[in-house]
N, C-alpha and C positions, 0 to 999 in steps of 0.2 A: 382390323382385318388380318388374316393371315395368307402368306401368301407363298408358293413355291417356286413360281418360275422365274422369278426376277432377279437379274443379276448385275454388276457394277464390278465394269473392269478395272481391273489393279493398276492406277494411275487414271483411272478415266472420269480425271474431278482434278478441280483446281478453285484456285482463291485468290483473290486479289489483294494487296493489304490493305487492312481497312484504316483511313484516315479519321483524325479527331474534325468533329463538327468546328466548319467555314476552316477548315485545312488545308492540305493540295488538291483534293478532289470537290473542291466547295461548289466551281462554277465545270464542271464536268458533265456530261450532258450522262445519264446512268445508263441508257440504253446503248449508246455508243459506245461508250470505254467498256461497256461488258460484251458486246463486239468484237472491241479490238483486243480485248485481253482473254474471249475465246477463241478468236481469230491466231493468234499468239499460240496457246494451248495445243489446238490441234496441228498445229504446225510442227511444235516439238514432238507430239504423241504421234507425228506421220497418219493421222486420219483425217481423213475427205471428209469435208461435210455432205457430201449428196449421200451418206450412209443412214441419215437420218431420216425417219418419217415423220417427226414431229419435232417443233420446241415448244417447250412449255415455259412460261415465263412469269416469275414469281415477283411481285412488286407491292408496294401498298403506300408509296408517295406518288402522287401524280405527277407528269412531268412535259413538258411541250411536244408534242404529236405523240405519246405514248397512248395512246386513241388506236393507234395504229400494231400497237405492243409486240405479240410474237411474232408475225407474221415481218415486220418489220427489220426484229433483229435475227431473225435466221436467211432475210435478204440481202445483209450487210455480211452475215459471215461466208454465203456464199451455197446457202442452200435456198435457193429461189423456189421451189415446189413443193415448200411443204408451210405448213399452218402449225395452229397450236392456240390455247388458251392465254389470259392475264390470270393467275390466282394470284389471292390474298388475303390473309387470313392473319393480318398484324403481324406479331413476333411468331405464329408460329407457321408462316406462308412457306418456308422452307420445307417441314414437315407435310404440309399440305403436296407441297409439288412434288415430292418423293414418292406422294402416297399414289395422287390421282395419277402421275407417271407406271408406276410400278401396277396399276388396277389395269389401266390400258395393255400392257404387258402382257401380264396375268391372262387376261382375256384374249390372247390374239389379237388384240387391235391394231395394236402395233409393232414392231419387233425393237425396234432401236428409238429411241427418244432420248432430248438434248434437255434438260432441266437447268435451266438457268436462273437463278436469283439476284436482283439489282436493285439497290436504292442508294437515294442520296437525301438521308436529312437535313443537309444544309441549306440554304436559298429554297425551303419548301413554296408550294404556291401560295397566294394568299387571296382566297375566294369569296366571291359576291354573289349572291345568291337574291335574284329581284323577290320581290316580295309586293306585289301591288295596293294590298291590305296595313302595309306599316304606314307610320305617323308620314302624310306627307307621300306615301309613296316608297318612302327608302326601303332598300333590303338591307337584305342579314350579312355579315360579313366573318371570315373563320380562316386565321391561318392552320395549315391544314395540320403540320406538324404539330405545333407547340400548343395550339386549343386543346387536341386531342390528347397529347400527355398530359395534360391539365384537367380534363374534364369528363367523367365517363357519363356521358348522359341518360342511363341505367342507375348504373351507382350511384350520381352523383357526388362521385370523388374524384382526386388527380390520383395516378398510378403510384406514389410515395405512401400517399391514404393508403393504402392497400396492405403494400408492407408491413405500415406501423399497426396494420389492426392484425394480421400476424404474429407481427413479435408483440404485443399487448397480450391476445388471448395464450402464445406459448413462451411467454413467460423468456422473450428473449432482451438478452439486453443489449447494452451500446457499445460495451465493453467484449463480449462475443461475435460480435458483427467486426469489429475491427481486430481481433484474432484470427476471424475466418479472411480477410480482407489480405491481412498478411502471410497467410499461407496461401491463396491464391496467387498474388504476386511473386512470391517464389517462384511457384511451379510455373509461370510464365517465362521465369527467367532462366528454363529451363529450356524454353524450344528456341533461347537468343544464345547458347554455347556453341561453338565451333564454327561464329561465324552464322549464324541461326540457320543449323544444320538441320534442324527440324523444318521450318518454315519452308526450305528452298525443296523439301520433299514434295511439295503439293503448290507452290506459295510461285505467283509470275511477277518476276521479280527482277530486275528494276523494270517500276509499270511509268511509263513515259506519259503525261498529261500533256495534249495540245490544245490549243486556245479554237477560237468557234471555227475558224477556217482551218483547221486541222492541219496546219500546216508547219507550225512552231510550236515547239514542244515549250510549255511553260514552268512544266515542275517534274521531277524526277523521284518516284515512293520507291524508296529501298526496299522498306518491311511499316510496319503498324507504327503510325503517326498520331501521337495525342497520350500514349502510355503516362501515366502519372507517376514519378518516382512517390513510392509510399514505404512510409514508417513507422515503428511502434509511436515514435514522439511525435512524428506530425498527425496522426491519426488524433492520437489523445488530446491535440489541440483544439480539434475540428465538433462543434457544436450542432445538435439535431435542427434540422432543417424547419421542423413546426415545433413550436413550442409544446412541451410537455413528450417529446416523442423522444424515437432512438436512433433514425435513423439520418446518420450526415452522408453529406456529400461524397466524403472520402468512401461510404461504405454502398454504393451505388456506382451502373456503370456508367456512360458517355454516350449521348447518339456520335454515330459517324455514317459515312460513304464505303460504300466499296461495290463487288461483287464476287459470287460465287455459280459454282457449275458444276452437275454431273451427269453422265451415262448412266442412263437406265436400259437394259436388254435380255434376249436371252443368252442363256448359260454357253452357247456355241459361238456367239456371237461375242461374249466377254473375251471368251479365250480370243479369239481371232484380235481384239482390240487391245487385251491385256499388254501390260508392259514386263508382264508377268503369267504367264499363264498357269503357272502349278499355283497361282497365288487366287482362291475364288474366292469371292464376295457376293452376300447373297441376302435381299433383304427377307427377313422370317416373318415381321409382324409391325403394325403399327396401331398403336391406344391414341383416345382422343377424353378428356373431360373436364367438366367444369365445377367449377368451387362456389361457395355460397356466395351472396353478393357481397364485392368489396375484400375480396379476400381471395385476392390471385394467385400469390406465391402456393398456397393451399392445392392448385388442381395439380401441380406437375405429380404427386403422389398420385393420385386416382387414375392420372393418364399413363404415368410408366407401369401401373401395375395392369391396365386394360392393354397394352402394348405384349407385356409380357404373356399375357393370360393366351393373348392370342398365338403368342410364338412358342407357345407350348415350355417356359422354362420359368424359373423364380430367380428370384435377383443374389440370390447365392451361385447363381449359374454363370455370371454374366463378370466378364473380365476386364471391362474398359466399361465407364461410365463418364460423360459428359453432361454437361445441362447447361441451359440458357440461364443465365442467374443474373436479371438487369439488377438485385439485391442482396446482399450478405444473407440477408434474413429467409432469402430460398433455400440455398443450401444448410442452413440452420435448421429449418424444418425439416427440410428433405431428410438429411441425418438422420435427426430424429426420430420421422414414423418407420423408418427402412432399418435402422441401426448397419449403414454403411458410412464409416467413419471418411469424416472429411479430408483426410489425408488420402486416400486410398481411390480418391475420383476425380476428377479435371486436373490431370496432369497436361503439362505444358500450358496451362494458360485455359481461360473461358470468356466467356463475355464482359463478365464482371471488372475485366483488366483491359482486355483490347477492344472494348467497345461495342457499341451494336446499332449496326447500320438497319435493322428491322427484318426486310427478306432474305437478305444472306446469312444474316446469321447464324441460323438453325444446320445450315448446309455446311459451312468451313466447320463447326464444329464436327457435325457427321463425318466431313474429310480427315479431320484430325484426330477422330477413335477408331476410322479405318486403318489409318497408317502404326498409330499406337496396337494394337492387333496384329497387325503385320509384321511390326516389331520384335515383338512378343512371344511370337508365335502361333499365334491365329485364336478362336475365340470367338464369344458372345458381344457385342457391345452394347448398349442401352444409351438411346439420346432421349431427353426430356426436357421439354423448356413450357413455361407460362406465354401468356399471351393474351392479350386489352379482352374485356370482356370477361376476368376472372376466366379465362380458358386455359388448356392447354391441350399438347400433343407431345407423342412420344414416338421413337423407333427402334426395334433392334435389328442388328445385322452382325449375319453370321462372317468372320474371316477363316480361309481353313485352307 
């Protein structure tokens, strides 16, 4: 879809840091720390939450009363009158709540909307499903997490399957996946200088964890917990994961926890929020597509160029480029069919290094090709990531 009237105030998005799976945020209830760390947000950015007419809330781990989802957490931050959706759509729910945020916009539906993304893949549920036809009686039973990265009951693969049929048919190999791996982690080590002067642009920080009674703070997140120090030597030790295949451990990312957030509105309405108002952001376009079965890393191509197609530019246009890459072997392909050199896109860091909590994901990245643009000097950016189900989604957004 393309779209003109949607806009995303300069500063009007934040990120939580995201922790390594069963880390400090393991037993953190998602909805509530994404709460208190919007609660936190708009407190610094001096805006009231009764600006809002909607939150939209992006999720795709179940969680105890999350039954209750947006409606829920926009009465914890303090805007009691308004409603909103759960979306979910895997790894690419981020892009989803951008999009269905930004379409309500577009349309007069709403003026101001709060897009919030929260998960916590740690302590997922672990579900019983009766079944009065099984042996006996018994049902089915399916942790929600770790079956699912395990099992695509379409495909009939685990999400690593994916990859390796990837780097099989393009001819990639173990030895490029961990060259790409190390350039990644670089550029990570890029937004941890000055004191991680990048992060604390966007990044609520130090995020204080309290135990069930909210009353004692149990852990204290600086910045992104679970980072893996990586090396040419320790990569080259590290062995493919299924026999016969390419891809290890080292060349893959992390689930983790966290959450993310942003302002969707219109163009009068950014300025007035802005932290910046000569600074406008403005989403142009969003691509959605899918890839043959078993062959995921494959759709973010189809989907950034249906993205593009829509925002009227080609990817010679575009000055900031991010992607969801939970594999080395994404952006190996991506390269490839785009001939946009792997140096030249996820600077400061991508998923692949700091992790991926699932719904937020897609969104801190977006926050952090705003800011990169901003930097810069303003510009096109392009976000792209895969997502269960061989899918993906894309977005671009204008900074200027």
């Amino acid at each position: 879809m393309k779209f003109q009237n949607v806009f995303i105030p300069f500063g009007g998005y934040w990120s939580s840091p995201f922790a390594r799976w069963q880390g400090s945020l393991a037993n953190a209830h998602p909805i509530l720390l994404a709460a208190e760390t919007a609660k936190r947000a708009l407190k610094e950015r001096n805006i009231a939450p009764d600006i809002f007419d909607a939150v939209f809330l992006g999720m795709t781990v179940p969680q105890k009363h999350s039954f209750y989802g947006a409606p829920w957490l926009a009465a914890e931050i303090g805007a009691t009158g308004v409603t909103g959706p759960i979306l979910s759509q895997a790894c690419a729910t981020s892009a989803r709540v951008v999009a269905s945020s930004g379409f309500e916009i577009e349309m007069g539906v709403n003026r101001a909307i709060l897009s919030i993304t929260a998960d916590r893949c740690s302590n997922g549920p672990h579900l019983y499903f009766p079944n009065p036809l099984g042996p006996g009686g018994k049902g089915d039973a399916e942790d929600w997490v770790w079956d699912n990265f395990n099992y695509d009951p379409y495909a009939k693969n685990a999400m690593i399957n994916t990859a390796e049929n990837v780097a099989r048919e393009s001819d990639i190999s173990k030895e490029q996946q961990d060259e790409m791996m190390l350039l990644r982690f670089s550029q990570y080590q890029d937004a941890l200088k000055d004191d991680a002067a990048f992060h604390r642009r966007y990044m609520v920080t130090p995020l204080e964890v309290k135990d069930a009674s909210g009353r004692r703070v149990v852990a204290t997140v600086k910045d992104d917990e679970g980072v893996f120090p990586t090396t040419r030597e320790g990569l080259a030790k590290l062995k493919p994961v299924l026999d016969g295949g390419t891809v290890t451990y080292g060349g893959q990312t992390f689930p983790a926890d966290g959450n993310a957030a942003m302002i969707l509105t219109t163009r009068e309405q950014a300025q007035t929020l802005s932290r910046d108002p000569k600074i406008v952001i403005q989403l142009i376009g969003v691509g959605t597509a899918r890839a043959k079965k078993g062959f995921m890393a494959q759709a973010v191509v189809p989907a950034a160029r249906n993205a593009l197609d829509h925002a009227g530019i080609n990817i010679a246009d575009v000055r900031v480029i991010k992607t969801h890459n939970p594999f080395a072997v994404n952006d190996l392909y991506f390269c490839d069919q785009t001939g946009v050199k792997a140096e030249a896109m996820n600077h400061f860091g991508s998923s692949l290094i700091f992790g991926h909590p699932q719904g937020p994901t897609g969104m801190r990245l977006m926050i952090e090709m705003i800011e990169e643009l901003a930097m810069s000097g303003g510009g096109y950016g392009l976000f792209a990531g895969c997502a269960a189900g061989d899918t993906a989604m894309a977005c671009v957004i204008k900074v200027g």
